[in-house]
VOGU-3710 file (C-alpha; in Angstrom, 3 decimals, decimal comma):
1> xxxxxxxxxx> 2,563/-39,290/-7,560  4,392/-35,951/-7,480  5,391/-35,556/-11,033  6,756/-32,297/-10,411  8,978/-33,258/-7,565  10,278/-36,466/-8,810  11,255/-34,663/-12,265  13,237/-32,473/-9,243  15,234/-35,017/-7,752  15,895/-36,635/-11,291
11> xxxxxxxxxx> 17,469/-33,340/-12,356  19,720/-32,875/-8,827  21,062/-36,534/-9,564  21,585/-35,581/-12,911  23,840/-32,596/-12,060  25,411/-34,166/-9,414  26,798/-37,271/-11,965  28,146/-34,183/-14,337  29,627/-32,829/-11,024  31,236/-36,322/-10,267
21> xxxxxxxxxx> 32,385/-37,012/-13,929  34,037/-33,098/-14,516  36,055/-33,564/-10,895  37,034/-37,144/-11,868  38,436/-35,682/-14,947  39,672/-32,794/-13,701  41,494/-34,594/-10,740  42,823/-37,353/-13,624  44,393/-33,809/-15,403  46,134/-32,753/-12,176
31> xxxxxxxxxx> 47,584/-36,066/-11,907  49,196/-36,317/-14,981  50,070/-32,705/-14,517  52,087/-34,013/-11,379  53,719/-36,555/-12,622  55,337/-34,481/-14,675  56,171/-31,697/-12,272  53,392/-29,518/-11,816  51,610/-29,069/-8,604  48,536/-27,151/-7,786
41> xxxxxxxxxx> 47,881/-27,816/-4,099  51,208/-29,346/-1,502  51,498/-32,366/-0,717  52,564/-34,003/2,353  52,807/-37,150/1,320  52,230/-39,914/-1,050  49,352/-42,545/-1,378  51,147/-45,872/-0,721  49,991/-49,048/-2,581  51,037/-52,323/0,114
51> xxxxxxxxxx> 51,426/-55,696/-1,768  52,474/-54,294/-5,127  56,170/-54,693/-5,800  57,534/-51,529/-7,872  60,298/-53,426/-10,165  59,050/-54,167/-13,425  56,895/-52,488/-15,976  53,824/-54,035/-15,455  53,721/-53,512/-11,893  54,001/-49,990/-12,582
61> xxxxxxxxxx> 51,416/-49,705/-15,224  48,875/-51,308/-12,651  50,131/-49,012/-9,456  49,915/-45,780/-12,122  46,340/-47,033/-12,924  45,591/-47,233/-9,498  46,811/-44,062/-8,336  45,939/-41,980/-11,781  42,531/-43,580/-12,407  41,171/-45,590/-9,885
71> xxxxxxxxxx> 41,684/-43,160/-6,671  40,758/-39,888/-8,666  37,199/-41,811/-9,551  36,284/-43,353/-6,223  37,498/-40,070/-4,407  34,810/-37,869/-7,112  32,259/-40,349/-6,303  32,028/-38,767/-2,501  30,811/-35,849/-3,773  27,760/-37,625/-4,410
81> xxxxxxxxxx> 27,052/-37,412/-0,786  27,947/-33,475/-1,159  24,146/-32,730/-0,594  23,490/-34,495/2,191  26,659/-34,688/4,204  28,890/-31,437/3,017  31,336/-31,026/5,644  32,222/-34,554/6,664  32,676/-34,495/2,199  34,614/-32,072/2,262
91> xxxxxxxxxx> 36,642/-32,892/5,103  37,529/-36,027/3,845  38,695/-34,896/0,346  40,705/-31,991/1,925  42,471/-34,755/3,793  43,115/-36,907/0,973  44,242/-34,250/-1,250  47,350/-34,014/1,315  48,540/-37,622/-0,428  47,043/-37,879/-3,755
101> xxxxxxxxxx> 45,686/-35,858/-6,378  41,952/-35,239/-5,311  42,086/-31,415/-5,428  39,177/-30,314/-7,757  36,837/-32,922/-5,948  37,565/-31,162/-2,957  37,479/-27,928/-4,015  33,750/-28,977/-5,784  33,090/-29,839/-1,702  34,281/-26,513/-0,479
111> xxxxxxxxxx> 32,359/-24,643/-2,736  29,363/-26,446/-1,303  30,204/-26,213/2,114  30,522/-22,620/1,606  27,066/-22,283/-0,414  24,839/-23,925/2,524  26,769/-24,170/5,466  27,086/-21,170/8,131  30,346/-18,638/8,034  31,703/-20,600/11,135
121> xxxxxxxxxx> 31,889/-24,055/10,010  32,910/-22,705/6,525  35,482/-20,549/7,888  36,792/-24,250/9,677  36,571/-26,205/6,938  38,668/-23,487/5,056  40,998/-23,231/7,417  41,657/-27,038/7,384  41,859/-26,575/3,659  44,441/-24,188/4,303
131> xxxxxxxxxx> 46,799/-25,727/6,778  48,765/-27,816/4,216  50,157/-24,955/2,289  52,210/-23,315/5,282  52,975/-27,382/6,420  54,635/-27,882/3,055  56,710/-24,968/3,251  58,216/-25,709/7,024  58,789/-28,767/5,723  60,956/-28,520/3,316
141> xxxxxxxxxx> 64,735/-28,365/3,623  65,125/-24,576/1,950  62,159/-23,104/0,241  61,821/-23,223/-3,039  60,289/-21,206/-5,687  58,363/-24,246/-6,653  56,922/-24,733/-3,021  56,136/-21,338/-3,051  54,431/-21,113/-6,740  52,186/-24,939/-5,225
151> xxxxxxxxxx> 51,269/-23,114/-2,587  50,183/-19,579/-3,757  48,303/-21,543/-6,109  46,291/-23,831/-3,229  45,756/-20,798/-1,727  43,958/-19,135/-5,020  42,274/-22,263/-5,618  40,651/-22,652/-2,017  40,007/-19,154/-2,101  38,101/-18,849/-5,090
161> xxxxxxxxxx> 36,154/-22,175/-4,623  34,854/-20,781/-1,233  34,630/-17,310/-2,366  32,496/-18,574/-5,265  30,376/-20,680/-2,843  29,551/-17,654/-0,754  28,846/-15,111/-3,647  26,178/-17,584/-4,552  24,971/-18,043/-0,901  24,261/-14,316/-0,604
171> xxxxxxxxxx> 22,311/-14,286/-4,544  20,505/-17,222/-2,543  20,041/-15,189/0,509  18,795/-12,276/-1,566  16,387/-14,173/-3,278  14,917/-15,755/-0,074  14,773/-12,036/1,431  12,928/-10,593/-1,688  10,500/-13,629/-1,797  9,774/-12,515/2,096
181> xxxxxxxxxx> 8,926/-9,049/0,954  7,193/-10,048/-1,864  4,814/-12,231/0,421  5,162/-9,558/2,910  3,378/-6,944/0,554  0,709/-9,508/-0,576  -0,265/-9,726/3,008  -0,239/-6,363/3,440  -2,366/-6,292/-0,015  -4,496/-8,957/1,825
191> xxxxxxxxxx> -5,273/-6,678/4,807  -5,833/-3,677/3,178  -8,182/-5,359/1,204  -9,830/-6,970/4,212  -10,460/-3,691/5,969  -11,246/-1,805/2,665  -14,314/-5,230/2,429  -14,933/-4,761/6,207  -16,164/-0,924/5,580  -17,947/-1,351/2,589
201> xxxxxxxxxx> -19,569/-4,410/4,386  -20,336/-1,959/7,367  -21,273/0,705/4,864  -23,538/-1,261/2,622  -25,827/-3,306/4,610  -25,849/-0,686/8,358  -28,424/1,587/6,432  -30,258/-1,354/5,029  -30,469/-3,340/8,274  -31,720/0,308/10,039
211> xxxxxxxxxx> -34,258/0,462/7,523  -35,502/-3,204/8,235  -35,579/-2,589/11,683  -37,605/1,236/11,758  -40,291/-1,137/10,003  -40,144/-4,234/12,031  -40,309/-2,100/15,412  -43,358/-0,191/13,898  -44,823/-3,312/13,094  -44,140/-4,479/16,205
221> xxxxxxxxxx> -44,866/-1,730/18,190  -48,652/-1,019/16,777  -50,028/-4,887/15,694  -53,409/-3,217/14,987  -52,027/-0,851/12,268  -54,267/-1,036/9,389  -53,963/-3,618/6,638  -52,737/-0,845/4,043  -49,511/0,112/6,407  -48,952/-3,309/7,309
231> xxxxxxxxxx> -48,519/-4,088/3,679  -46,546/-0,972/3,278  -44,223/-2,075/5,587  -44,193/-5,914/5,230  -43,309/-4,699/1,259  -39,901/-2,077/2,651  -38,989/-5,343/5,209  -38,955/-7,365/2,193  -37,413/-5,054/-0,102  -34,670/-4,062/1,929
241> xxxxxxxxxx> -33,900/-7,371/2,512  -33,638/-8,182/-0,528  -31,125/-5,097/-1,411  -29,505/-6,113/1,486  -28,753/-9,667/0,057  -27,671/-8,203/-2,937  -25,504/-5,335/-1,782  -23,803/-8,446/0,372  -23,479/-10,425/-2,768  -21,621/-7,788/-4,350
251> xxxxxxxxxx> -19,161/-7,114/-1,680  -18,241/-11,174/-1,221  -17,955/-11,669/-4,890  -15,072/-8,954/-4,476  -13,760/-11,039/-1,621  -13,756/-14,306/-3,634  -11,722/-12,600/-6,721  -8,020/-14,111/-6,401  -5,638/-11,330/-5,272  -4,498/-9,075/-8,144
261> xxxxxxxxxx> -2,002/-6,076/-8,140  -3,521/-3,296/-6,487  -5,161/-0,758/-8,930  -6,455/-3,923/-11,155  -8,625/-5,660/-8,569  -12,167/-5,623/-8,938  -14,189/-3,368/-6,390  -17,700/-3,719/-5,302  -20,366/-0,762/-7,920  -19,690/2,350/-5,660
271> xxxxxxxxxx> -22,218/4,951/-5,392  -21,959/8,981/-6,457  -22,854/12,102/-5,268  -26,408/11,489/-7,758  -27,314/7,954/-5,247  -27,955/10,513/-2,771  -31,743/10,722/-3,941  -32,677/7,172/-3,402  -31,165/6,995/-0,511  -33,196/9,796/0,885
281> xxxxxxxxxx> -36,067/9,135/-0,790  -35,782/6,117/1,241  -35,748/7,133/4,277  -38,421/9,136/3,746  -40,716/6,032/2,695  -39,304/4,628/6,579  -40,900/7,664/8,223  -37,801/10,212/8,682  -38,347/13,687/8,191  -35,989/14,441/6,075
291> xxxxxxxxxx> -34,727/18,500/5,216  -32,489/18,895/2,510  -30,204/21,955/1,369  -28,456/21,427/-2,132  -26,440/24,369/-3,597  -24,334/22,230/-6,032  -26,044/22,501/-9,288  -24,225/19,599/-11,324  -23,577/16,508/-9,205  -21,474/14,969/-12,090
301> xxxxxxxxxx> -18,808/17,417/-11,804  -18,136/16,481/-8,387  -15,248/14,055/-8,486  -15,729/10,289/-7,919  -13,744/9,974/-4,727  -15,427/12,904/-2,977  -18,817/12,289/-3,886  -18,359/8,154/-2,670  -17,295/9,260/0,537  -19,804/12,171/0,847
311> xxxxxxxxxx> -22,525/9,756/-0,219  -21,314/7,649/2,967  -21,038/10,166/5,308  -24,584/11,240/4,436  -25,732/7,085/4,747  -23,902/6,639/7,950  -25,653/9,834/9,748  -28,975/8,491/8,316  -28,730/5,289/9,527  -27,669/6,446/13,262
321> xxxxxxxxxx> -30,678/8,652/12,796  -32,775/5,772/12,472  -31,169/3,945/15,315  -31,132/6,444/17,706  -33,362/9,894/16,615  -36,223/8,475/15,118  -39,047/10,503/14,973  -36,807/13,449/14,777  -36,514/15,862/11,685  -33,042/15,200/10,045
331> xxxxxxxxxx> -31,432/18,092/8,391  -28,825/17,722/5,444  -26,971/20,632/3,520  -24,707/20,363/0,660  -22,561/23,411/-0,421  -19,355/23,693/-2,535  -18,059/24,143/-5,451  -14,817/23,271/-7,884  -11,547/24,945/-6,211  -13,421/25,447/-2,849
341> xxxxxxxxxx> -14,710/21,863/-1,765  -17,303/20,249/-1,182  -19,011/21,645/2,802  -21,601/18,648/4,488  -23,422/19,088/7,166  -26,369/16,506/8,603  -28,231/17,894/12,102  -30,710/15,461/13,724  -32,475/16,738/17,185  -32,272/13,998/20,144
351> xxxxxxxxxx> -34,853/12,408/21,356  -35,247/12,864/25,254  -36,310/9,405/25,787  -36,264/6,390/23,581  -38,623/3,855/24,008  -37,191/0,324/24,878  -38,174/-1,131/21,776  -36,184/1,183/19,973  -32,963/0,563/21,810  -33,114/-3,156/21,959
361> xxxxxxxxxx> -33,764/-3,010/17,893  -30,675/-2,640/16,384  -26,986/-2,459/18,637  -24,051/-0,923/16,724  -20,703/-1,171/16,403  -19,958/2,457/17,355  -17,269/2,541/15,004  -19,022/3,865/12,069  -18,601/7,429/12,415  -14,687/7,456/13,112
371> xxxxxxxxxx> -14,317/4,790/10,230  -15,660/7,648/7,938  -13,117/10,022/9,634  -10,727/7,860/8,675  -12,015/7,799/4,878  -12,078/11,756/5,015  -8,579/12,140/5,982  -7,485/9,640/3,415  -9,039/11,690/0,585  -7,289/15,079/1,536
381> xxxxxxxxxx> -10,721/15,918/4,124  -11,979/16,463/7,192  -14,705/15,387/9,679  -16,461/16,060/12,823  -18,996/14,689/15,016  -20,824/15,057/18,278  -23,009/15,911/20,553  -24,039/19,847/20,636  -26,996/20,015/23,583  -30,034/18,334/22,061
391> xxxxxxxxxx> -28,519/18,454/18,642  -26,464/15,703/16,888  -24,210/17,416/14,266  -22,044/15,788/11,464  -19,600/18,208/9,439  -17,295/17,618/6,913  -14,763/19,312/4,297  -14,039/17,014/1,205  -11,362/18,121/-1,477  -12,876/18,849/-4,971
401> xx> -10,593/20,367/-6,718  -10,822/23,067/-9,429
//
């Protein structure tokens, strides 16, 4: 059972039983208030009451009951149906009002008529409220200031029961367009963090996979290798597979974190400008020829942002190296310095023909490169790619300030 919602409708039955009692009073105050000569709404006529004889004072005690006590309590009790059927409520009680003293019930229905119905059928149901006041008036034999005083009054009431209705259907409205927004930005949140996972994915496990396959293609390339570089290479294959399952671990632990605000969620361990030695280092051990020119003397200093994204700049060019150049010597240099930025470059010659093994070993998604582009721009930088004759060049400008 549905605790929650059953303690829901409990409480809406609740308030609508104060709502009945306060308009039965309310309307039992207006009719005394009447009797003796005060009006708050016109009335057109009176509520008769067939088969009781008026002579005599206990006939008049019940017919006062009646039309004091009795009507003002079963008229209320509509507005237990106020929920569910609001304008045929309200309708009704407008009517009635017109020959007995039923006004705050059905200005309790107008208000909710104008809280969750649309401007047009409010704006009827208004009007209907309305047309009494100028009927009173044309009927009477001179107008009086007493006609006039009932009816400026109706009009006040009606108008500030509907009035009051609306002003709450716009806080209403408000709060349904903010709670849009609000889930608006978590989707938002959502993708941002999807495509942020989707790189990192890409990022992560590209340069391990490329490393896997240079090894499995040797392997499978030369089957009569000798034991000791069959080992060697069984021993990367497993090792990078292994990194590769953990790198992947990382990243979908990140994934299954609930949502948080953005600038408190977890993030996968990201790498620095210093990771750049393993990473060679390992593509060395996978057979790449590997140059490297370093002019910054104090990776530290470099700022986190610029040396993540130079550290993937410099994975991503290694691991289309391995794809498509390999075999051929692979060039890096790093210049820069704090105020200036940080200069990369990565050159890899072209092969003139790659062997079919080689092309069939690991497809890509092509997208790598301009993702990083993308990451360049959105830390203040720069980057460029192509083709330049037989030479494959990568450059790129990152921000590091002074």
């Amino acid at each position: 059972m549905d605790w929650g919602k059953r303690d829901g409708v409990g409480r809406r039955r609740g308030i609508d039983l104060l709502v009945v009692a306060g308009a039965a009073a309310l309307c039992v105050t207006v009719g005394f208030a009447q009797a003796r000569g005060l009006r708050v709404y016109p009335q057109l006529s009176s509520l008769p009451f067939p088969g009781v004889p008026m002579e005599g004072r206990l006939p008049v005690l019940v017919a006062g009951f009646a039309h004091y006590g009795l009507v003002p309590v079963a008229g209320s009790a509509l507005l237990l149906w106020r929920r569910h059927r609001p304008v045929a409520v309200a309708v009704l009680l407008v009517v009635l009002s017109t020959v007995t003293t039923l006004v705050p019930a059905a200005l309790a229905a107008l208000f909710t008529v104008a809280s969750v119905r649309s401007a047009r059928t409010t704006a009827a149901v208004t009007a209907l409220a309305l047309l009494p006041l100028p009927l009173s008036m044309a009927l009477q034999p001179s107008l009086s200031a007493v006609a006039l005083a009932t009816a400026v009054t109706g009009g006040v009431l009606v108008g500030g029961a509907v009035g009051w209705g609306l002003f709450l259907r716009a806080l209403h409205d408000r709060g349904e367009q903010a709670r849009s927004q609000a889930l608006l930005r978590a989707e938002q949140v959502r993708q941002r963090e999807r495509e942020s996972l989707a790189r990192e994915m890409h990022d992560v496990l590209a340069h391990r996979l490329s490393l896997l396959s240079v090894h499995a293609g040797a392997l499978e390339v030369n089957p009569g290798a000798p034991p000791e570089q069959v080992a060697q290479a069984v021993g990367v294959i497993r090792s990078s597979a292994h990194q590769a399952m953990e790198d992947l671990q990382q990243v979908l632990g990140v994934l299954r974190t609930p949502l948080q605000p953005e600038g408190t969620r977890p993030e996968p361990p990201q790498p620095t400008l210093a990771d750049l030695a393993p990473l060679m280092d390992e593509s060395r051990a996978a057979g790449m020829c590997l140059h490297v020119g370093d002019d910054i003397t104090h990776h530290a200093a470099v700022p986190a942002t610029t040396g993540r994204t130079a550290y993937r700049i410099v994975q991503e060019a290694l691991t289309n190296a391995h794809k498509h150049a390999r075999g051929q010597d692979v060039r890096i240099t790093l210049r820069g310095a704090p105020g200036r930025g940080l200069d990369l470059e990565i050159t890899n010659t072209m092969p003139t023909t790659v062997p079919t093994e080689y092309r069939r070993a690991l497809p890509g998604s092509g997208s790598g490169l301009e993702g990083l582009r993308e990451r360049a721009v959105l830390v203040g930088g720069e980057l460029a790619y192509g083709r330049e004759g037989q030479t494959h060049r990568v450059r790129a400008r990152l921000p590091w300030p002074a």
